[in-house]
N, C-alpha and C positions, 0 to 999 in steps of 0.2 A: 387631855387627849391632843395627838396632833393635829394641826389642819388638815382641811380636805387635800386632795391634790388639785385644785383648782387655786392652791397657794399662789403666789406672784413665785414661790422660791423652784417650783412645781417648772417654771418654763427656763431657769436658767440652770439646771443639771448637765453636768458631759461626765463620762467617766474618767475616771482616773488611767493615768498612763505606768504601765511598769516595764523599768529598765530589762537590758539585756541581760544584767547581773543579775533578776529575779527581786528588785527591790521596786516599790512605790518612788515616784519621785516626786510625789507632795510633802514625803514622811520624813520624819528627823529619824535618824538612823542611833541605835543604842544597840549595839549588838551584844546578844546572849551567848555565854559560852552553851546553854543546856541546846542540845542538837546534834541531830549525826544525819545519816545518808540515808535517803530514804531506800529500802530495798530494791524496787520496781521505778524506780525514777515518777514515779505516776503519782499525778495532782489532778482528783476527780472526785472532791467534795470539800465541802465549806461546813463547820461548825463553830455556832455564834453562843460566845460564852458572856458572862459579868461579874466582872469584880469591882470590891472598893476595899480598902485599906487604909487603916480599920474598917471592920463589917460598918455600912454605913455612914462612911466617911469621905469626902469626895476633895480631890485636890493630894498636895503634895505629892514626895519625893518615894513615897514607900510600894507601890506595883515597880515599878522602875525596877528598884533595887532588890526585890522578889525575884523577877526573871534575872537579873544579871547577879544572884548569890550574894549580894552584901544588904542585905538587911538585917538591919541590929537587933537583937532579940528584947535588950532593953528599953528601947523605944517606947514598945507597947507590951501591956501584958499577952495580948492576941497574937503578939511576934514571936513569942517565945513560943510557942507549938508548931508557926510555920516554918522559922527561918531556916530551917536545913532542906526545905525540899528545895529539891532541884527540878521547878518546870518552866516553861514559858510559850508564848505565845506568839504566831507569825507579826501580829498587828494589835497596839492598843488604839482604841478609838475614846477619848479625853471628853469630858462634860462639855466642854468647849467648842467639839469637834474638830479637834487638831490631831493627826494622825503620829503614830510614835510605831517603830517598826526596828523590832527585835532579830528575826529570824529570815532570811532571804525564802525565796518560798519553795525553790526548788529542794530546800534543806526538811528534814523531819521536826517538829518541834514539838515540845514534850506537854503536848494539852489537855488532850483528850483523856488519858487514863486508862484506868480497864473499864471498857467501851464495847457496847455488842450493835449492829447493825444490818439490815435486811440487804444485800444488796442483790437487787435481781432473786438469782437461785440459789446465792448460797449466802450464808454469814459469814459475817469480818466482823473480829476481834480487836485488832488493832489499825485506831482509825489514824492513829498520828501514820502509819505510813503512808496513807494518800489524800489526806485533806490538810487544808489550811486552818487556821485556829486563829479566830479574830475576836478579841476581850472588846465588851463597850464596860468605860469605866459609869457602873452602877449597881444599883442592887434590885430584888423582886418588890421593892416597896414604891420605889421613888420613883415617877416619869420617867424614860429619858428624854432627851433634850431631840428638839426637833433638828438643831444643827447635827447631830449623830445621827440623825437617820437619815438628813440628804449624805453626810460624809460614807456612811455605808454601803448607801445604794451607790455610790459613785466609785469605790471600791469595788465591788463585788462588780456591778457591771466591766471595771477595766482588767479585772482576774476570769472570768469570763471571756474575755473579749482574748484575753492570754493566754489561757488556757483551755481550749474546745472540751475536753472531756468534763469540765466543772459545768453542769447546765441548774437551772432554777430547781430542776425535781431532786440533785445531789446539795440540794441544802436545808441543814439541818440546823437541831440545837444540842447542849451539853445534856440539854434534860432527857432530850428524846434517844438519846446512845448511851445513856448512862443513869433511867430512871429510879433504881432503888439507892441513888448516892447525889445523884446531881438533879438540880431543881431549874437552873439559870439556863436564859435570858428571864423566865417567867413570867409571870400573866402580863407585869408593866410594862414588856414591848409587844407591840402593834404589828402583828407579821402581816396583816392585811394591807396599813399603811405602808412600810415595807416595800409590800409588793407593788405597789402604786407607784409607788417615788422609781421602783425597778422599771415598770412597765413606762414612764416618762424617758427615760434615760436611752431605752433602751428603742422606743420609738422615733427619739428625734433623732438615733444614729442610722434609724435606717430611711430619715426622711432627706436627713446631710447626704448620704451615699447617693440615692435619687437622684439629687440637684447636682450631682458633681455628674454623674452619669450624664444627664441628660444634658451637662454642658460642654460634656466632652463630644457628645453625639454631637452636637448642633443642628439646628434647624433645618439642615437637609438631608443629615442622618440617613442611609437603608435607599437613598435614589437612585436611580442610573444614570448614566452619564447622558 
């Protein structure tokens, strides 16, 4: 399990910052050819997906070469059933917690699938046209790693923070838009913790704001001459 948020790691969270270009600028940049325009230009939801490559296998070179089409089918016998698909995802998040970013965000990326969704009054079908698609490299068995949930929540607060229409109640999972095919994040992440590490992040931005306010004001701030 992860720690409480009363972690020491709990007070040193800021969100992540994204370029003008629509990219992370913590992330190593690999661009995917899979992607096109999104119809509506509109980015107003997040779905949290996981993979490993091989099923259960964590490290190396082979999600990479998934989303950017070169992956050897002779690799692995597991390769050989996926290597023709063509998908990818805005954001991999690594065991490690080092950020790897495929798809700039304002672009469609091919994540989600055939995908059914509540939104409001009506349903949507197709979620790659207005959300982002962020992989954590893992599977429903294995923990993930505490350093992937600060790097998440640090993410998703700075896409947030970028994008107004994207709010906490537009985020979802691969399992919950896609339940009789997709199972992932599953049980082994902690959306509670999660939302804690969200709820630190998102608190001490607006405790920064305050102190910058209140030092712009100065101490005699609102008097009369």
């Amino acid at each position: 399990m992860p720690p409480s948020s009363s972690s020491p790691w709990s007070g040193q969270l800021a969100r992540l910052a994204v370029t003008p270009e629509h990219w992370l600028e913590n992330a190593r940049q690999v661009p995917s050819p899979n992607h096109n325009a999104r119809p509506e230009g509109e980015v107003s939801a997040l779905v949290l997906h996981s993979i490993s490559l091989p099923p259960g296998r964590f490290g190396g070179p082979a999600i990479e070469q998934l989303f950017t089409n070169q992956l050897d089918p002779g690799a692995h016998p597991y390769f050989a059933d996926i290597h023709h698909l063509r998908v990818s995802a805005h954001v991999l998040i690594q065991r490690d917690g080092r950020l790897v970013q495929f798809v700039p965000f304002d672009r469609r990326a091919w994540h989600a699938g055939r995908s059914r969704w509540h939104d409001g009054a009506r349903e949507r079908v197709e979620l790659n046209d207005f959300s982002i698609g962020i992989e954590l490299e893992g599977d429903e068995v294995h923990p993930y790693r505490e350093v992937q949930y600060r790097t998440l929540a640090r993410t998703v607060a700075g896409l947030m923070a970028r994008y107004p229409a994207l709010t906490r109640e537009r985020i979802t999972s691969h399992a919950r838009i896609a339940p009789l095919r997709k199972t992932d994040p599953g049980p082994a992440f902690d959306w509670a913790y999660f939302d804690r590490l969200l709820d630190d992040i998102q608190d001490q931005g607006r405790k920064c704001l305050a102190m910058v306010q209140c030092s712009m004001q100065g101490p005699d701030s609102g008097q009369g001459a």
